[in-house]
Residue, then its C-alpha position, 0 to 999 in steps of 0.5 A: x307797533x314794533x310788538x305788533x309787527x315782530x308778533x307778525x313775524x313771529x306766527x308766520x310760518x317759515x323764516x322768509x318774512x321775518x329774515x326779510x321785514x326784521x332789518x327792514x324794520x329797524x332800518x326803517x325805525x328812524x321814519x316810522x318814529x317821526x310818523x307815529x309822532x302825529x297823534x292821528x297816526x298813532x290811533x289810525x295805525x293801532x285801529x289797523x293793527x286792530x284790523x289786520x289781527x282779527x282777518x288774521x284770526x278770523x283766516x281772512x287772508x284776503x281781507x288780511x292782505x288788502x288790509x296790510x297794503x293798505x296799512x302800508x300805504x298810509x304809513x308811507x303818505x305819513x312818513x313823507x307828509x311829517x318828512x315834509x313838513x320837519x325836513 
């Protein structure tokens, strides 16, 4: 996850995303670690990843984009329903 997300940042022209997503990311890391402790997320997130990379690849920033919100989404939804459930 962490990989996939700096690679992100990484190609992204510029520095905005990354001097913007990178400490969000690490002050996120605490409720992203009790989201990929649920195996299905584990696999939903790797296929999104999976998803995201080949629009990125193939310049679908669109598909790219609606992608990524979506990954997002569902991460959120995780997050809470594992905050809700462990406290």
């Amino acid at each position: 996850d962490d990989q996939f997300h700096d690679l992100i940042y990484d190609l992204s022209p510029g520095s905005i995303l990354q001097d913007t997503l990178t400490p969000l990311h690490k002050k996120t890391l605490r409720f992203r670690r009790i989201s990929i402790a649920d195996d299905n997320r584990v696999k939903n997130s790797v296929n999104e990843h999976r998803a995201i990379g080949q629009a990125i690849i193939d310049g679908d920033e669109a598909l790219a984009s609606k992608l990524m919100e979506e990954h997002i989404a569902n991460a959120k939804i995780n997050m809470i329903e594992r905050l809700n459930e462990n406290g």
